[in-house]
C-alpha positions in Angstrom: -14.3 -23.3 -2.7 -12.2 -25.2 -0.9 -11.7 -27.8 -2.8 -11.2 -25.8 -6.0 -8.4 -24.0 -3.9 -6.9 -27.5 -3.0 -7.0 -28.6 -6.5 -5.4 -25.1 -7.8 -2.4 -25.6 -5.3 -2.1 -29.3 -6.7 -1.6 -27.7 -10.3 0.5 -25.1 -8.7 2.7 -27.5 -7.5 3.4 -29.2 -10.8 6.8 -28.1 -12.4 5.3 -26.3 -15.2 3.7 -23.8 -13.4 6.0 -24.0 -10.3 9.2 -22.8 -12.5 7.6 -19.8 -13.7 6.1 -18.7 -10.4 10.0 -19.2 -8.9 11.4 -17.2 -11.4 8.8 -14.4 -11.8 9.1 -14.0 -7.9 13.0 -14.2 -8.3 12.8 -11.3 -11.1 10.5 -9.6 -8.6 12.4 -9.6 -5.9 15.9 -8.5 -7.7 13.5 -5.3 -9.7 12.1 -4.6 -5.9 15.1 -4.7 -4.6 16.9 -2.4 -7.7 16.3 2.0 -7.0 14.4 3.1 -9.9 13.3 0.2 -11.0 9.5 -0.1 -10.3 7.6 -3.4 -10.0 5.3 -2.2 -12.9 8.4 -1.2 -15.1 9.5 -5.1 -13.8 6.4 -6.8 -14.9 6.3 -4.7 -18.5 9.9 -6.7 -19.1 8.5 -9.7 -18.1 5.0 -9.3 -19.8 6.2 -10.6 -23.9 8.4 -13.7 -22.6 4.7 -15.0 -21.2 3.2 -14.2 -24.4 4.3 -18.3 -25.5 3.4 -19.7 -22.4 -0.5 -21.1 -20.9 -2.4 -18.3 -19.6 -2.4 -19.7 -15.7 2.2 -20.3 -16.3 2.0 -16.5 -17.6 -0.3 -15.0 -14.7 1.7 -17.1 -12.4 5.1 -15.5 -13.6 3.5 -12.1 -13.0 1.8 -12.9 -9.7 5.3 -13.5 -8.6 6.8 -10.8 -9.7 3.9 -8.6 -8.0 4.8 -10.6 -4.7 8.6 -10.6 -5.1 8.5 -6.8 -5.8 6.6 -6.0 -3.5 8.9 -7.6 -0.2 12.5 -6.7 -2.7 12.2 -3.1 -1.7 13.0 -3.5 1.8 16.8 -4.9 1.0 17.9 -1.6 0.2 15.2 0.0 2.0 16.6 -1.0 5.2 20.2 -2.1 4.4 21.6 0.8 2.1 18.3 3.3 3.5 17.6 3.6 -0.2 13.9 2.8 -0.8 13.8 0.0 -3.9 10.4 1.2 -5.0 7.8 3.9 -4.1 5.8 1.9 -1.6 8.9 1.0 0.3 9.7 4.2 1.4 8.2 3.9 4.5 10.3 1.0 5.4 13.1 3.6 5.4 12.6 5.4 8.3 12.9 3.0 10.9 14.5 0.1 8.8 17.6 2.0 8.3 18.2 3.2 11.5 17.9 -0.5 13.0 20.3 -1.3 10.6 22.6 1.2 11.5 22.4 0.3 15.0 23.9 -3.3 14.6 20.8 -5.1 14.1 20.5 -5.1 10.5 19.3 -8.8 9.9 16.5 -8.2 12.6 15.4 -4.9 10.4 15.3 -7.0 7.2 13.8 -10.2 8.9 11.2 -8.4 10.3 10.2 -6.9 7.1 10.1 -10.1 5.3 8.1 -11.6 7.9 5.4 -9.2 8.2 5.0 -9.1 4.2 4.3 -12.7 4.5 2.0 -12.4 7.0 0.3 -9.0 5.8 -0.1 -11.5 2.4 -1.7 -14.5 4.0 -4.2 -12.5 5.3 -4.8 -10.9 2.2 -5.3 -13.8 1.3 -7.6 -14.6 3.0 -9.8 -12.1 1.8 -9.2 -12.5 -1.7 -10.2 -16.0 -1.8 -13.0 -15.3 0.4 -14.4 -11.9 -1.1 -13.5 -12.3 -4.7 -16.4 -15.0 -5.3 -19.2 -12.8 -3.5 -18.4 -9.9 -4.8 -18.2 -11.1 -8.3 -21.6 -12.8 -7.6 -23.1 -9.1 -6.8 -21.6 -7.6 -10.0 -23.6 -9.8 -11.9 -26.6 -7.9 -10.5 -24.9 -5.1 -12.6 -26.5 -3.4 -15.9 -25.0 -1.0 -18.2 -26.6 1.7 -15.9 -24.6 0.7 -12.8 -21.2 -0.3 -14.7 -21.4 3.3 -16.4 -21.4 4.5 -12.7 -18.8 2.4 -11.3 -16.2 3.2 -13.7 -17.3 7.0 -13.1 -16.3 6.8 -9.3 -13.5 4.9 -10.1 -12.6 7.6 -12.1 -13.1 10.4 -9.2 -11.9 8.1 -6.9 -8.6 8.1 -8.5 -8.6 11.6 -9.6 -9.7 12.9 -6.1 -6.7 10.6 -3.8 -4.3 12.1 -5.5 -1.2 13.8 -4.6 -1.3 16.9 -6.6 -5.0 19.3 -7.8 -8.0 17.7 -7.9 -7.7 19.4 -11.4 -5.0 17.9 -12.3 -6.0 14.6 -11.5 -9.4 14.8 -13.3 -7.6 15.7 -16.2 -5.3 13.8 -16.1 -8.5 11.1 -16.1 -9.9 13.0 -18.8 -7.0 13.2 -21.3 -6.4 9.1 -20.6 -10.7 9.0 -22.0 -10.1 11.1 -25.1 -7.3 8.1 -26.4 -9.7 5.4 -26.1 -12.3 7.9 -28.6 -9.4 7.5 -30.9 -10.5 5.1 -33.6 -13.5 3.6 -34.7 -16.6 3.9 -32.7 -16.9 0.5 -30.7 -20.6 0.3 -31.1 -21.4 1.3 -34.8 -18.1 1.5 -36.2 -17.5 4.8 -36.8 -13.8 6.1 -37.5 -13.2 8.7 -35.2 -9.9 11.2 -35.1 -8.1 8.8 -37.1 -6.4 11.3 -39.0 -5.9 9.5 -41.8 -3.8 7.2 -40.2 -4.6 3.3 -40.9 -3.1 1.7 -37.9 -5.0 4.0 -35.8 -8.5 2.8 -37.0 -8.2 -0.1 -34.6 -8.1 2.0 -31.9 -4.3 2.7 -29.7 -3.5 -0.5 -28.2 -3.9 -0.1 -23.9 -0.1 -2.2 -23.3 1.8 -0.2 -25.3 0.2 3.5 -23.8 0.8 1.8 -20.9 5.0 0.9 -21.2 5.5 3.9 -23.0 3.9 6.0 -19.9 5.1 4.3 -17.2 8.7 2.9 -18.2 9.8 5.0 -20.4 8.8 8.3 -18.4 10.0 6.9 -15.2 13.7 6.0 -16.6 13.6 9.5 -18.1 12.8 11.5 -14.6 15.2 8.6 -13.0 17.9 9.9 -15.5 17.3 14.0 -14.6 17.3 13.5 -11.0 20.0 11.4 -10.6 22.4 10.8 -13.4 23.4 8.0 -14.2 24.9 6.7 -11.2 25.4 3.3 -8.8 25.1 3.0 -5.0 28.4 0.6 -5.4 30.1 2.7 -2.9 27.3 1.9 0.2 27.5 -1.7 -0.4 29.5 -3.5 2.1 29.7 -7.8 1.2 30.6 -7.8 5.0 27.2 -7.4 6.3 25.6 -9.7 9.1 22.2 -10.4 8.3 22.1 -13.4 11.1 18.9 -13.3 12.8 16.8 -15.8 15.1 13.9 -16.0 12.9 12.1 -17.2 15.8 12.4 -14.1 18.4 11.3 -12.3 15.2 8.3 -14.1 14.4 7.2 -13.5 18.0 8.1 -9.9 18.0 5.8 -9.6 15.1 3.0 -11.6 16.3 2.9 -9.9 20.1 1.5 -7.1 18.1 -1.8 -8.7 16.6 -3.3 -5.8 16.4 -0.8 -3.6 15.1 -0.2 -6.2 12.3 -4.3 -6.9 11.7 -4.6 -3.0 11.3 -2.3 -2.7 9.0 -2.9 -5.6 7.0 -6.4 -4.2 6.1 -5.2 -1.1 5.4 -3.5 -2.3 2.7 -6.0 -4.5 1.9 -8.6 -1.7 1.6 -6.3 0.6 -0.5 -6.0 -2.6 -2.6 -9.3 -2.5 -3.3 -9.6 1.2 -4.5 -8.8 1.7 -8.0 -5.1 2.8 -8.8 -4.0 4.0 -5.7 -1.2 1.9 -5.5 1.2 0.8 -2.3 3.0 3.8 -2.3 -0.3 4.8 -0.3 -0.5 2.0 1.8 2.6 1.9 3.1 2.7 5.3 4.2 -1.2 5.4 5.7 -0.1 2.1 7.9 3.1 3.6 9.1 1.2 7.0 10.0 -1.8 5.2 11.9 1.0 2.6 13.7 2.6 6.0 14.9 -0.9 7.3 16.2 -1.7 4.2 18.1 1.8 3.8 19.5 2.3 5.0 23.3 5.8 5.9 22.3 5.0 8.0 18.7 8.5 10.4 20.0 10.3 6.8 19.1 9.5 6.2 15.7 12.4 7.0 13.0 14.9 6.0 15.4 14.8 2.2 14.7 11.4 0.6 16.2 9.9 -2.5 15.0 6.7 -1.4 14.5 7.8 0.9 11.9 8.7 -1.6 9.7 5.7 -4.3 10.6 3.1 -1.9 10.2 4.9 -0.5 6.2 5.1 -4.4 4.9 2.4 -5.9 6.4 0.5 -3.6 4.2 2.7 -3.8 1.4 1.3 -7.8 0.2 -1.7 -6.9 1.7 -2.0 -4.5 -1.1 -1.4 -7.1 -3.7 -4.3 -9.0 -2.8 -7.0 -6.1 -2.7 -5.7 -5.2 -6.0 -6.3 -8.9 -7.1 -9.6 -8.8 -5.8 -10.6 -5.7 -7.8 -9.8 -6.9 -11.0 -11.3 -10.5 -10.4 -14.4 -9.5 -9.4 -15.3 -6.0 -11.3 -12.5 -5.8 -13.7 -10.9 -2.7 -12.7 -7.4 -3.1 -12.2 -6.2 -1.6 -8.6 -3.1 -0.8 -9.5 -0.8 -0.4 -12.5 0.3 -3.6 -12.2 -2.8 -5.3 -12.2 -3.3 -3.3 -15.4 -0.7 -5.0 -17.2 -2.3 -8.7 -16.1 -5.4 -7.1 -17.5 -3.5 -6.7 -20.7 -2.3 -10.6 -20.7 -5.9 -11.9 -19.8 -7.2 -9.9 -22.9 -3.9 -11.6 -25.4 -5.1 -14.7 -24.4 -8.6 -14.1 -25.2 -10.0 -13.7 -21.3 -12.5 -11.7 -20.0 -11.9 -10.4 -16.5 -14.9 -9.4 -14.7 -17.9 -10.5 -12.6 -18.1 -14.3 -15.0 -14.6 -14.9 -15.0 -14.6 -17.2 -11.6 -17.5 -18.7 -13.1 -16.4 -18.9 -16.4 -12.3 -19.6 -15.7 -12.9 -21.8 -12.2 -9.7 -23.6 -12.7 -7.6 -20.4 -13.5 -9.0 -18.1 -10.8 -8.1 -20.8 -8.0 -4.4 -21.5 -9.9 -4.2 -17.7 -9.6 -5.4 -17.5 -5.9 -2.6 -20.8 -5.3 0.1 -18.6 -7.1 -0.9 -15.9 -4.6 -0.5 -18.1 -2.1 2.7 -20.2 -2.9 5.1 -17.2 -3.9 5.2 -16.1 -0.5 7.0 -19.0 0.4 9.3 -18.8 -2.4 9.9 -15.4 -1.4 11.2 -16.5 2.1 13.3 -19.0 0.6 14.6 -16.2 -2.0 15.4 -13.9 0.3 16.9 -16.3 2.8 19.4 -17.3 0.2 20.4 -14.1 -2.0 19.7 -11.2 0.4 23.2 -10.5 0.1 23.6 -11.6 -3.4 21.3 -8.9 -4.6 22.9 -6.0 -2.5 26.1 -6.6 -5.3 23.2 -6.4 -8.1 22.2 -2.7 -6.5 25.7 -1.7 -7.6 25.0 -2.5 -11.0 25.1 1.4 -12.7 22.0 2.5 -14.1 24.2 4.1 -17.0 24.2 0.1 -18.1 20.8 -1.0 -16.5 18.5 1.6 -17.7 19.1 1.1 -21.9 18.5 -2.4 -21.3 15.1 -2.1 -19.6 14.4 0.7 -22.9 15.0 -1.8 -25.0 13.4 -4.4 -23.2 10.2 -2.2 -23.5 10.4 -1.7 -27.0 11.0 -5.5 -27.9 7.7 -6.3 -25.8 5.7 -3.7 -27.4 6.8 -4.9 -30.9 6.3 -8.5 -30.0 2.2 -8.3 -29.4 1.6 -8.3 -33.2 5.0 -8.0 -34.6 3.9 -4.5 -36.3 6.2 -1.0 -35.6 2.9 0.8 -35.0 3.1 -0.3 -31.4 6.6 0.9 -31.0 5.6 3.9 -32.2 2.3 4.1 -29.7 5.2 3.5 -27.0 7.2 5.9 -27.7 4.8 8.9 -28.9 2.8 8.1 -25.2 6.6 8.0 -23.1 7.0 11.3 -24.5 3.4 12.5 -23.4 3.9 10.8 -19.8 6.9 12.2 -19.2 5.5 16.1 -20.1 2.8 15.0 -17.8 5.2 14.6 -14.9 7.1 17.5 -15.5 3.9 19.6 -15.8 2.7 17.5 -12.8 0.3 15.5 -14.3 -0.8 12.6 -12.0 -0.2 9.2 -14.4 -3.0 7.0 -12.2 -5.6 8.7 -13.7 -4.5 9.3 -17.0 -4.3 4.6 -17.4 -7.5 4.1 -15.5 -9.1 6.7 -18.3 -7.4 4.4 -20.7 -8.1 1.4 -19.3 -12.4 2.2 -18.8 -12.8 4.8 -21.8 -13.8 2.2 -24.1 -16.3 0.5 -21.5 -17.7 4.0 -19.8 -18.6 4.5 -23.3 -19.8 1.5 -24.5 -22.2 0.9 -21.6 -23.8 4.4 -21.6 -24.6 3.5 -25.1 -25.7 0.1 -24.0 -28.5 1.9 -21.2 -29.6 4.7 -23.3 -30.5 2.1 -26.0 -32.2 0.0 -24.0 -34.0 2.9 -22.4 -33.4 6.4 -22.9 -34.7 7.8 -19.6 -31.5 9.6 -18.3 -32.9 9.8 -14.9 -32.3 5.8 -14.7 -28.6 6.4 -13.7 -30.3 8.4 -10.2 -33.3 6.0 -10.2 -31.5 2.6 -10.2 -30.7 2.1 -6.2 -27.2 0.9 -7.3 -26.1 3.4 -9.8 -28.2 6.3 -7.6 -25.8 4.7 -4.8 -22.7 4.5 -7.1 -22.9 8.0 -8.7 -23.2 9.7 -5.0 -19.9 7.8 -3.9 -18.6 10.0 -6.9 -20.3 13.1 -5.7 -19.2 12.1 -2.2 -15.7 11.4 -3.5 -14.7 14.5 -5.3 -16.6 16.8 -2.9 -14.3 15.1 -0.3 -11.2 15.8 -2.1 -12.0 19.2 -2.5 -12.3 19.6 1.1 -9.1 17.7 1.5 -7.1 20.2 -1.0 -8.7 23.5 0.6 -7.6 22.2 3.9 -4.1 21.6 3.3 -4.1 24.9 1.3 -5.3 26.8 4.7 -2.6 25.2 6.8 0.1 25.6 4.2 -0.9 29.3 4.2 -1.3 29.6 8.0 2.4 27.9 8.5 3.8 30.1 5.8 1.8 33.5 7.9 3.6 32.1 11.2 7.3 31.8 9.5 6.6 35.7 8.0 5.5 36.5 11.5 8.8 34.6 13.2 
């Protein structure tokens, strides 16, 4: 393992791979750092300019840009108190505030420090677990994928923000789009409608940048208009810092930085939560084990430690979930999923076995943008506060168009554009009608093999009561159980104290 590691840093290192890993985690950064602009809508502009380029240069671009995103949000985060992206949000509340007290390169420092070492303990993990738990898939039948991808499904459904309901489906609906097209076991045509392009099936990338780009810049456009922060951005900002006192302010908190760290790392792991989550479970529990919880929002470094560590943390979880089962953890993920597919690779349980070389380059990429983020950062922090100012009247048609050139460009036919833009309409309805998108890609994404292996176990043995029997799937399908039954609880609970705060305002 180790030396497979060694020699994947060695390739790394080699300026072919090297310059696409700098500029994907240079792109990153600037999209983290940009309001609006999400690190999934970042990657889907990056995804067709690695179309041309060797699967481990490609992966490495986007690896980078997963990194770089993920650390980019705190620039505005904490220096403009404008979160870049969802899962910076709880950087916010004490990273402004520290800011705004005359210490705003300690806030950012800090930040950027604990990402990096939130993300070398990740990974850790991920080149540690990825292998053993790839090992036990291959213990996996059709029986026990079936029930995976079912509690990934509920998992999913169940953690999210709005109904259970809503969330399952929203699952559901993101199922019936995979049924669209011919059967994949006996080649059936199935709701095709008459149309021909639609007998292949609807192609996962473009679903998936017409849902998540184009509905995001739509709701980005209601809310706020097309506007620019130009007016908040000072060029006259001291980020000076002694990166030294702030390296030892993190790391006099081992355990506030461990804890966090594997929260992320565990939300990681679950399918399509995201780091939204993270970020804001690690603040909450740094606030419960703090002795001084009255002090948090007004500026503390823990605050910030405990929201970043788990940020890159996050990344690598989500790596290990699609390495090892082939369930992509996040949205992101989902698009690398995409690009392994383009260039004819099978993620999953075999591909460490089966890719040895790439796996370890993608574990070094992991590794060496983290680096290059410090160096980025240490460089154009200030630089990319004047990009913020950019207006989104002139940023958000070129991200549109962007989109629509990637989604043409994966076979050069208009059927995709129009996939993209038929599916942006339908995600943004969704979030209007609050409609959870998580579940509604993970349907998309496992449809096709939910499907295919309950085929595949009731043709090698129709005995339904196989799925119970088998101590894995039995084990697998009560998680599920388990999981919504959980959720459920969860919902009715915050139901009852909504109601009983709402009783105590009447009674006021």
């Amino acid at each position: 393992m180790f030396e497979l590691l060694g020699a994947g840093i060695v390739d790394m290192l080699q300026v072919k791979y090297l310059v696409p890993l700098f500029i994907g985690t240079l792109i990153g950064v600037v999209g983290g750092a940009l309001p609006g602009i999400t690190i999934t809508m970042t990657v889907i502009v990056v995804l067709p300019f690695t179309f041309g380029l060797e699967p481990l240069q490609g992966l490495a671009c986007m690896i980078g840009v997963y990194v770089g995103g993920e650390t980019g949000g705190l620039i505005t985060s904490c220096l403009l108190g404008i979160p870049g992206k969802p899962s910076a949000v709880a950087t916010t509340f004490d990273g402004f505030p520290m800011a705004r007290k005359g210490e705003p390169g300690r806030a950012l420092w800090l930040g950027i420090w604990a990402s990096i070492l939130g993300g070398l303990l990740g990974a850790v993990v991920l080149v540690a677990a990825t292998g053993p738990l790839a090992q036990l898939a291959l213990e996996f039948g059709p029986w026990e994928y079936f029930s995976l991808f079912v509690l990934a499904l509920s998992m999913v459904a169940g953690l999210v923000e709005s109904s259970l309901l809503k969330g399952l489906l929203s699952g559901a609906l993101g199922c019936v789009v995979t049924i669209l097209g011919n059967d994949p076991v006996m080649g059936q045509p199935r709701l095709t409608l008459g149309i021909g392009w639609l007998e292949g099936g609807v192609p996962f990338l473009p679903v998936l940048i017409g849902v998540f780009a184009f509905a995001q810049i739509m709701g980005e456009v209601e809310r706020a208009g097309f506007t620019s922060v130009s007016q908040q951005v000072s060029s006259g900002i001291n980020l000076a810092v002694s990166h030294l006192k702030v390296l030892r302010e993190i790391l006099s908190r081992p355990f506030l930085l461990l804890w966090a760290s594997f929260i992320g790392l565990v939300i990681g792991v679950l399918p399509a939560i995201g780091g939204s989550a993270a970020n804001m479970l690690a603040y909450d529990q740094a606030k419960k084990f703090s002795r001084h919880p009255e002090k948090f929002g007004t500026g503390v470094p823990e605050g910030i430690i405990a929201s970043e560590a788990s940020n890159n943390a996050n990344v690598a979880g989500s790596l290990v979930t699609i390495m090892a089962f082939g369930i992509p953890g996040d949205a992101v993920t989902a698009v690398m999923l995409g690009a392994l597919t383009i260039h004819g690779i099978q993620s999953g349980p075999l591909f460490i076995t089966q890719n040895a070389q790439l796996a370890y380059g993608i574990f070094a990429a992991y590794l060496l943008a983290h680096p290059l983020m410090v160096l980025i950062m240490a460089l154009g922090a200030r630089w990319m506060l004047r990009i913020v100012s950019v207006p989104k009247a002139a940023l958000f048609p070129v991200v549109l168009v962007l989109c629509v050139i990637g989604a043409y460009a994966l076979n050069n036919t208009m059927s995709n554009v129009y996939v993209l833009l038929t599916f942006g309409v339908l995600g943004y309805a969704m979030v209007k009608f609050g409609f959870p998108l998580a579940p509604f890609i993970l349907g998309v994404i496992l449809g096709d093999q939910i499907e295919i292996n309950l085929v595949r176990s009731i043709m090698t043995d129709a005995d339904p009561w196989l799925f119970v029997t088998r101590p894995i799937s039995g084990l697998l399908l009560a998680g599920s159980v388990v999981s919504i039954g959980a959720a459920l609880w969860q919902h009715r609970r915050m139901q009852k104290k909504l109601a009983a705060g709402a009783d105590g305002d009447a009674d006021f």
